[in-house]
C-alpha positions in Angstrom: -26.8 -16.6 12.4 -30.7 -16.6 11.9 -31.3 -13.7 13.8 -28.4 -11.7 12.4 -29.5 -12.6 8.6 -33.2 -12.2 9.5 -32.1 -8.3 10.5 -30.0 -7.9 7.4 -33.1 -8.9 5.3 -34.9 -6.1 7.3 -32.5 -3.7 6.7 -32.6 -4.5 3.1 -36.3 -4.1 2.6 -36.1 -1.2 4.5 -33.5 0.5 2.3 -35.3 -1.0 -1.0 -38.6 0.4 -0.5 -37.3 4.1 0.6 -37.6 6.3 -2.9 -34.3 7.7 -4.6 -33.1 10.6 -3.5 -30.9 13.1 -5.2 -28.2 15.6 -4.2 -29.7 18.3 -1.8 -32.6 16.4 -0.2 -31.0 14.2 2.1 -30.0 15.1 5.8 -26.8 14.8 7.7 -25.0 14.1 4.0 -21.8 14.4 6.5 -22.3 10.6 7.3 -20.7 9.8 4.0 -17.7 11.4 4.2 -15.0 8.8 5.0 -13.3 10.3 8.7 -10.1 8.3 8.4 -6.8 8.4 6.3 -7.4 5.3 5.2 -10.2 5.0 3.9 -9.7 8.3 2.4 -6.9 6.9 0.4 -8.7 4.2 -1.4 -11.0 6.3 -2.7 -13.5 7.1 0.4 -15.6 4.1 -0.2 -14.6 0.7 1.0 -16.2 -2.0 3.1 -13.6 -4.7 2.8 -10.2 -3.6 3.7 -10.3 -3.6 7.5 -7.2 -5.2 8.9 -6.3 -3.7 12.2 -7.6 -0.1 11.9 -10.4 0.3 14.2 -11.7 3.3 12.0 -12.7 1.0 9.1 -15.5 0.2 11.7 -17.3 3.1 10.1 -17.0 1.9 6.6 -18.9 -1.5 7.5 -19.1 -2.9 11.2 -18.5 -6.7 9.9 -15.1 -5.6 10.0 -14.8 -4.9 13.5 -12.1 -8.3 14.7 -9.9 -9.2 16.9 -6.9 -7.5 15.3 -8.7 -4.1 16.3 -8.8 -5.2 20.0 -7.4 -2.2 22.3 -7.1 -0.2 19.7 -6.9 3.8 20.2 -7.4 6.2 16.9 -7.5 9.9 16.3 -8.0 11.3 13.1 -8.1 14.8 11.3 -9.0 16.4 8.3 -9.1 19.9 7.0 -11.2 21.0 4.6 -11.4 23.8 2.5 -12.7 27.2 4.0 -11.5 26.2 7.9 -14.0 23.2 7.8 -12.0 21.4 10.0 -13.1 17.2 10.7 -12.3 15.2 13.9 -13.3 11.7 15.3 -12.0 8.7 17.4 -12.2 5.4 17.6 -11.9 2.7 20.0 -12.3 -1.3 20.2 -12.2 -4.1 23.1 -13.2 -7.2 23.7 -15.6 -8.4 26.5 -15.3 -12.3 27.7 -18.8 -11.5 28.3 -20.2 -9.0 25.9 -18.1 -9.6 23.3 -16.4 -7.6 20.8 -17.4 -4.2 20.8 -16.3 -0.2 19.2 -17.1 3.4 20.0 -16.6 6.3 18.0 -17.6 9.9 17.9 -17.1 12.3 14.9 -17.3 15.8 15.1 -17.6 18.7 12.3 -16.9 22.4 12.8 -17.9 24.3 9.8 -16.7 27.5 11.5 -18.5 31.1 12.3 -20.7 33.0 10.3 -21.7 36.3 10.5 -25.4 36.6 11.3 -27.5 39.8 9.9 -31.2 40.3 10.3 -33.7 40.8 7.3 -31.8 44.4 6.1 -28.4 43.0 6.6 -27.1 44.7 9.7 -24.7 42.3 11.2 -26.1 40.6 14.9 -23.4 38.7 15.7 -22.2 35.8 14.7 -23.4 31.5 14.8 -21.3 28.5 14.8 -22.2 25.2 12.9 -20.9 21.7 13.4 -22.3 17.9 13.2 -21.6 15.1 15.1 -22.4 11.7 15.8 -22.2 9.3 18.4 -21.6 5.4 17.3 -21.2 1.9 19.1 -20.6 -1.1 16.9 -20.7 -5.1 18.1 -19.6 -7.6 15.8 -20.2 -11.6 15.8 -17.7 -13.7 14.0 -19.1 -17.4 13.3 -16.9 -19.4 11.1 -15.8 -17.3 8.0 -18.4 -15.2 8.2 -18.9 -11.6 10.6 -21.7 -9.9 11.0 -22.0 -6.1 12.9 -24.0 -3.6 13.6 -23.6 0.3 14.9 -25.9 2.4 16.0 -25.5 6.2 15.6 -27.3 9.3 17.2 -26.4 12.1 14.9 -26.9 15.7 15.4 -26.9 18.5 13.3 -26.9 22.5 14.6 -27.0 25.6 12.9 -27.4 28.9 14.8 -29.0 27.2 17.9 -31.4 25.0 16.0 -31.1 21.6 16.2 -31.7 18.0 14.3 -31.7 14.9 15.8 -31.4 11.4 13.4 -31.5 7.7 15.1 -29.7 5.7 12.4 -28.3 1.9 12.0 -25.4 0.6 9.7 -25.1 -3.6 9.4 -22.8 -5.5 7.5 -21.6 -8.8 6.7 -18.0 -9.9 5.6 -16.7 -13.7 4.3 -13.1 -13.9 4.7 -11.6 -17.1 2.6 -9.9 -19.7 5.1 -6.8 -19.9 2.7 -7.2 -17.3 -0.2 -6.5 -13.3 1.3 -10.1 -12.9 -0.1 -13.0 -10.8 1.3 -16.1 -10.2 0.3 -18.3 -7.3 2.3 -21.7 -6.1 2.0 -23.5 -3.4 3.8 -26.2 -0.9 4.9 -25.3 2.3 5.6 -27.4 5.0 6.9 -31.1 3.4 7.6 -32.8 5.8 10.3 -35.5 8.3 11.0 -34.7 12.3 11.8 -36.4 12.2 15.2 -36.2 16.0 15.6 -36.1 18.2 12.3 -34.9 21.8 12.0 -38.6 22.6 11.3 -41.1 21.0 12.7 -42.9 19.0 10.1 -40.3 18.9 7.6 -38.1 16.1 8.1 -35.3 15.0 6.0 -34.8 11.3 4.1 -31.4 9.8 5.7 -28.2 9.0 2.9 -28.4 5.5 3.4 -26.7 3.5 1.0 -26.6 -0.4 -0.1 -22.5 -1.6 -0.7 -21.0 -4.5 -1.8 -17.2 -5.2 -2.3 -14.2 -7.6 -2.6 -10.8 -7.3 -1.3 -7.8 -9.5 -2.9 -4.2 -10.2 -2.6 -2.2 -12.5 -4.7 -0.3 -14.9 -2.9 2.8 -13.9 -4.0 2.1 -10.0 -4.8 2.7 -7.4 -2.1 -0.5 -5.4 -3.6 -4.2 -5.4 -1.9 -6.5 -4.6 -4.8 -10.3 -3.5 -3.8 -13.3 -2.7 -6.1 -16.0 -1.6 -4.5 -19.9 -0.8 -5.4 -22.1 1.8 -3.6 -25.4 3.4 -4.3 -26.7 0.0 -5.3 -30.6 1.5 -4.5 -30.6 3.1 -7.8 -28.9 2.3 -11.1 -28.6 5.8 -13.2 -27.3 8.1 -10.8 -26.0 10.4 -13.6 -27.0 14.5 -12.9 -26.4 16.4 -16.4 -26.3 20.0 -15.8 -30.2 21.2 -18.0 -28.1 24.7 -18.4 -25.0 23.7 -19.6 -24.0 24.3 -23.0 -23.7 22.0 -25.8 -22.0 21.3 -28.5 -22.6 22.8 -32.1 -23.3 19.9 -34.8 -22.1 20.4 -38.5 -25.2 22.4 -38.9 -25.0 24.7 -36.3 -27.4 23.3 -33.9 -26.8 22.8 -30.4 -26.5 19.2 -29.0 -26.9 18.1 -25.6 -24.7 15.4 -23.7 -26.6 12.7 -23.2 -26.1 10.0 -20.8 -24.4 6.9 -21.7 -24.3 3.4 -20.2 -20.8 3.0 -19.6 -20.6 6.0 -17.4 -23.6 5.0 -15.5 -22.1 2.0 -14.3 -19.1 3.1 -13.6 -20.2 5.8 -11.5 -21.0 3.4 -9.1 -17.5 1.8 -8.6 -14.7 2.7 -6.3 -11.6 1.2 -6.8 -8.3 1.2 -4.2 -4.8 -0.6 -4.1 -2.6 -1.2 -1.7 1.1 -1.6 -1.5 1.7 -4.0 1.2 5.9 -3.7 1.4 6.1 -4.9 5.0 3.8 -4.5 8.1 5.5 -1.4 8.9 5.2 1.2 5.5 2.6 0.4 2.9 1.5 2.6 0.2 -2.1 3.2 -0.8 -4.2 4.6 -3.6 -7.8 4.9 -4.8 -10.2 6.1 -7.6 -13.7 7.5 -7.0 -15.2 7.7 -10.8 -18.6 9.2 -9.6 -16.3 11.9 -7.4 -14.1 12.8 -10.4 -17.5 13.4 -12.4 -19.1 15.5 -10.7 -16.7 17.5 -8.8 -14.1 18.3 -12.2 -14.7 21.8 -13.9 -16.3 22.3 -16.9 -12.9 22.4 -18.7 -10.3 20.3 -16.7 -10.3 17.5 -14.0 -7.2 17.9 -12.7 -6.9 15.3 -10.1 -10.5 15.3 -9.0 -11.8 11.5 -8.0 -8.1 10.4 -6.7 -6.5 9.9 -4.3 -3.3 8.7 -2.4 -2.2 7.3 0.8 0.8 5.9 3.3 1.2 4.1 6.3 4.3 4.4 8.7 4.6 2.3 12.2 6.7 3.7 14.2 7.9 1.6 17.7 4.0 1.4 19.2 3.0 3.8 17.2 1.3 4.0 13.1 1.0 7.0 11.4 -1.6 7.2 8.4 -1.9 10.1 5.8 -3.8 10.6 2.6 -4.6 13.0 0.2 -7.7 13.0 -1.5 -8.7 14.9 -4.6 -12.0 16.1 -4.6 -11.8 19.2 -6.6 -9.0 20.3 -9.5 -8.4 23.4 -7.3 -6.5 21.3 -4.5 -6.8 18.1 -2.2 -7.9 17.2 1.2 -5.5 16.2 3.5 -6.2 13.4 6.1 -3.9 12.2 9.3 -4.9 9.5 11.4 -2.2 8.2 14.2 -3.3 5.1 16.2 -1.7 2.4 18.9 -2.7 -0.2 20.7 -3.6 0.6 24.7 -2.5 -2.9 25.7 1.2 -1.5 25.3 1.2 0.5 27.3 -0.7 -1.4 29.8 1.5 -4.3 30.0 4.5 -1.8 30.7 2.7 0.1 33.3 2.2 -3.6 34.9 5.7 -4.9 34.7 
């Protein structure tokens, strides 16, 4: 316990004294996509709804348990423009090593046509990220505390970058109440190998904290969760958009507002437990919704919505996530447990 605390202050000072980064100036920004239906469906953010799915791993590894033991996950998401996502996930348990997880997620952006400096057409390049992750977890009492470590790699047109990176997290599950409380550091790393030599990029880490609770009597999960903890006004207003005109004709400016800075840092989700077999799910990202909506109209930018259906050994999880008005992003992840097919092969 005094060794895993000592690392999560480590990783905290670490993340505190990096400098605030905006949009744009941060590499392998991939890494905080969510890869998985369902986190996807709460809203993309969430570090305390793990249950059984071994993907969750990748929101916070605290929630790596023994529910996720033997557990096999593939998931898939396409994008706009034939950006197409892919990753899976895997947990056991060791007698000796104790409970571990491996992942890999992969990103193909597609082709591109490649032309030289008077636009005569070469050829064409590929690009696609990826990264590799293992995750061990520690469960002492009501607490769990994990760890992954990721090598992720970025190419475009046959140049490479390389990033060593570390998430940790800790989750406190009540020992009567459904209650969870998560926190975790996402993202803390160096880029080992830059595109250009010399000009390495800062890593999207993140500081998260949230709570996951179900009435005793309710068949609804609720989550709230709060990311981007690092920096308090994380509010972009566009310098060159238009105001609006005042009663004397001048143009006024939006100006930020307190409410919406706060809330931009919230993610909330529910979910509709109706049985262990079909559950409903649904999520809200404020900060998504903000700065993804047009101009004019949000349409359902910032939401989204989810379902889970178990089927014999089998559980099938989809979303759809909302991050632009023009359409959604759809998400399928199908999982089952290895074990079951283990103990038939045996008998």
């Amino acid at each position: 316990m005094k060794r895993a605390a000592f690392c999560l202050a480590i990783l905290l000072s670490l993340s505190l004294s990096a400098q605030a980064q905006v949009g744009g100036q941060r590499g392998f920004s991939f890494l905080e996509l969510p890869n998985s239906a369902k986190q996807a469906a709460l809203g993309g953010v969430n570090i305390t709804a793990g249950g059984h799915d071994v993907n969750m791993v990748a929101a916070n590894p605290a929630l790596l348990n023994e529910q996720m033991d033997n557990q096999l996950s593939l998931s898939y998401v396409g994008y706009l423009a034939d950006i197409r996502q892919s990753s899976v996930a895997y947990a056991f348990n060791s007698e000796k090593y104790g409970r571990w997880a491996a992942s890999i997620n992969y990103l193909n952006y597609g082709d591109f046509i490649q032309r030289d400096a008077t636009g005569m057409e070469e050829g064409t390049f590929s690009v696609n990220d990826y990264t590799l992750n293992l995750t061990h977890a520690r469960q002492v009492d009501a607490f769990t505390m994990g760890a992954t470590a990721k090598v992720a790699v970025s190419s475009i047109a046959g140049l490479k970058a390389v990033g060593l990176l570390a998430d940790a997290g800790v989750v406190f599950k009540h020992p009567e109440e459904d209650l969870t409380i998560g926190l975790a550091f996402k993202n803390v790393g160096y880029q080992v190998k830059p595109f250009n030599e010399g000009e390495r990029q800062q890593m999207p880490w993140d500081a998260q904290l949230g709570v996951s609770y179900k009435p005793e009597h309710m068949p609804v999960r609720l989550s709230v969760t709060a990311h981007r903890l690092y920096q308090f006004d994380i509010v972009y207003l566009d310098p060159f958009a238009p105001g609006q005109l005042d009663e004397n004709g001048e143009e006024v400016k939006e100006e930020k507002k307190l409410g919406d800075k706060v809330a931009r840092h919230f993610v909330a989700g529910t979910e509709f437990v109706f049985s262990k077999n079909f559950q409903l799910r649904a999520g809200y990202n404020h900060l998504r919704r903000k700065e993804l909506r047009l101009e004019n109209a949000g349409g359902g930018a910032g939401f989204s919505l989810g379902a889970m259906l178990r089927v014999r050994a089998f559980e099938l999880n989809y979303s759809s996530a909302f991050y632009h008005p023009s359409g959604a992003t759809h998400y399928v992840t199908v999982s089952t447990n290895t074990s079951t097919f283990l103990k038939k092969k045996s008998s």
